[in-house]
C-alpha positions in Angstrom: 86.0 -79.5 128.7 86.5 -82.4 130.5 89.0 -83.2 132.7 90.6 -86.1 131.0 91.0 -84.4 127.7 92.9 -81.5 128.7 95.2 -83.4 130.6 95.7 -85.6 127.5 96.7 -82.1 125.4 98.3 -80.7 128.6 100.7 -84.1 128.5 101.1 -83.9 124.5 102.0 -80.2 124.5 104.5 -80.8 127.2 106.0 -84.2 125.8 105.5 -85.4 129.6 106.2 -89.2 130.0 104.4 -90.9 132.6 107.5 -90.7 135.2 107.0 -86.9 134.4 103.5 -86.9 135.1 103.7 -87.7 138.5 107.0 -85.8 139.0 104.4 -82.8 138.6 101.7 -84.5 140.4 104.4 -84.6 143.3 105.1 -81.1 143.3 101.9 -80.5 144.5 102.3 -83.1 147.3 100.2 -85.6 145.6 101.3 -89.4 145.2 99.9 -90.8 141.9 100.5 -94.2 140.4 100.9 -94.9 136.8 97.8 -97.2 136.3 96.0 -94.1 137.7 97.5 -91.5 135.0 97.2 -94.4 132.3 93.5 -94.6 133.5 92.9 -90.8 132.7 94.7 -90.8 129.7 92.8 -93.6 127.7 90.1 -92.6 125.9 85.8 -92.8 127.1 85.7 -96.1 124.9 88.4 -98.1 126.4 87.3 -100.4 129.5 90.3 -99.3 131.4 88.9 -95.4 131.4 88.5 -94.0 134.6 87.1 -90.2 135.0 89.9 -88.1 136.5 88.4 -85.8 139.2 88.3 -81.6 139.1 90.3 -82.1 142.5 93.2 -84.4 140.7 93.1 -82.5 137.6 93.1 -79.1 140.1 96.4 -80.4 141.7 97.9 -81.2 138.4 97.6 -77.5 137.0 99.3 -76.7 140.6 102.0 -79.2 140.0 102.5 -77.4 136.9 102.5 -74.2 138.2 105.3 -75.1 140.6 107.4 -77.3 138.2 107.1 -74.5 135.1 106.9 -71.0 137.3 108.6 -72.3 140.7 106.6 -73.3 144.2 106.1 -70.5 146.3 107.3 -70.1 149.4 104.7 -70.9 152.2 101.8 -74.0 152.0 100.9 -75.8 148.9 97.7 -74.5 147.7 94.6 -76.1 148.3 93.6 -77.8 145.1 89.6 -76.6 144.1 86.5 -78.9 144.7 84.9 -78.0 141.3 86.8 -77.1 138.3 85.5 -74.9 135.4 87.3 -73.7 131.9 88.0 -70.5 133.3 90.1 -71.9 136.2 91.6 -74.0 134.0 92.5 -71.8 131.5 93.4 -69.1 134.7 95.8 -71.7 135.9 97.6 -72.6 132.3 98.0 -69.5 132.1 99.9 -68.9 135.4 102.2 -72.4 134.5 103.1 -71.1 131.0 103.7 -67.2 132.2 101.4 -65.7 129.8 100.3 -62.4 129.7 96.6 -61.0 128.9 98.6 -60.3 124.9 99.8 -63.5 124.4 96.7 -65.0 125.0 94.9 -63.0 122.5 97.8 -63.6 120.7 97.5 -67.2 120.3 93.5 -66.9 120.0 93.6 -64.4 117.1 95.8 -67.1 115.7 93.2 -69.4 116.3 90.6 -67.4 114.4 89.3 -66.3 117.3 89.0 -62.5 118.1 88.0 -61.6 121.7 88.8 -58.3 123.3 91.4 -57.8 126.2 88.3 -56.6 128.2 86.3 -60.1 127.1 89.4 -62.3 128.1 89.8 -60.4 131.8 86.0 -61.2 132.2 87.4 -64.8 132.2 89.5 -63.8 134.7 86.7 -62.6 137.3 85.2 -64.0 140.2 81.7 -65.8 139.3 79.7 -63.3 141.2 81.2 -60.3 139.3 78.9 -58.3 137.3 81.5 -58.3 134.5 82.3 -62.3 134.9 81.9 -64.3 132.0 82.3 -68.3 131.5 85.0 -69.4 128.9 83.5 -71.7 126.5 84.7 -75.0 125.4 85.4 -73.3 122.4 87.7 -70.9 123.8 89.4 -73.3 125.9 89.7 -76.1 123.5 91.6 -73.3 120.9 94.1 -72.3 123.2 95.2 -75.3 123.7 95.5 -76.6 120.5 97.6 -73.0 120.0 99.3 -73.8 123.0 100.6 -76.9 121.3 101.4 -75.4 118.1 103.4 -73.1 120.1 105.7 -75.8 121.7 105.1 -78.7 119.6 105.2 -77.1 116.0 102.9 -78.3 113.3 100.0 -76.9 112.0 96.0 -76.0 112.4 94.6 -78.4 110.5 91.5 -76.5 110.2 92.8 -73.6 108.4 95.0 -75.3 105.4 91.6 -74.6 103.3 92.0 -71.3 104.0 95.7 -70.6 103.5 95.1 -72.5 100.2 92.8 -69.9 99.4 94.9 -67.2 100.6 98.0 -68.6 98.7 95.4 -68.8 95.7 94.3 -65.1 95.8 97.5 -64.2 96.1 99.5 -66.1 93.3 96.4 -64.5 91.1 97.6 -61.0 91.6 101.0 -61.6 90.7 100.0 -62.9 87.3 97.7 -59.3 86.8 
């Protein structure tokens, strides 16, 4: 996923203003404007659109991490060069405090069923024999189960099926 995007969901599940945004931007020891985090929040079609880079995004999750989870003691972390879903999704779940259940948790509830083996191959480094890359897919579902999770609301893809659900049931109360 790209860059922008997440930190578009990232800022709606959170409810972060933009004077929050760069309170976490400054807990990783990063000074950020607000025409710069306007910039990355407008959408490809708008003139104004700027690409956020992996290193600003990378330094956002580690804001995150220290505003939600605490800084630790010692240097801030480097932010990475290169950013890919599995660091991403590596890093939320750091910031939220999620363990390797929760996440299968919320992508069960997302329709998605991967095994707790499958989601620690996300985990791995790239040169591991078990590594795997998380799909935009994945990525793009935890999210939008991250949200429902601290936003409320519903998966506006499944209504069809709770319909039917609803449906099958109701039918076998009236047999």
């Amino acid at each position: 996923m790209r860059a922008n995007d997440c930190l578009r969901r990232i800022r709606y599940i959170l409810d972060l203003s933009d004077d929050k945004m760069i309170a976490v931007f400054a807990q990783a020891e990063q000074a950020v404007t607000r025409a710069e985090i306007s910039a990355w929040l407008k959408q490809e079609e708008d003139p104004a659109y700027e690409e956020c880079t992996d290193v600003m995004f990378a330094t956002f999750l580690n804001g995150l991490i220290n505003k939600l989870r605490g800084k630790k003691e010692g240097p801030q972390a480097a932010p990475e060069e290169k950013l890919n879903n599995n660091i991403i999704l590596r890093k939320l779940k750091i910031a939220f405090d999620l363990q390797a259940d929760d996440i299968l948790s919320l992508l069960l509830t997302a329709n998605l069923a991967i095994s707790k083996h499958e989601l620690s191959a996300f985990f791995r480094k790239p040169g591991h024999k078990h590594y795997r890359a998380c799909k935009d897919q994945i990525l793009r579902n935890f999210l939008m189960e991250l949200q429902i999770k601290y936003r409320g609301g519903e998966r506006t893809e499944s209504k069809g099926q709770e319909a039917v659900a609803d449906k099958a049931e109701s039918e076998l109360k009236d047999q």
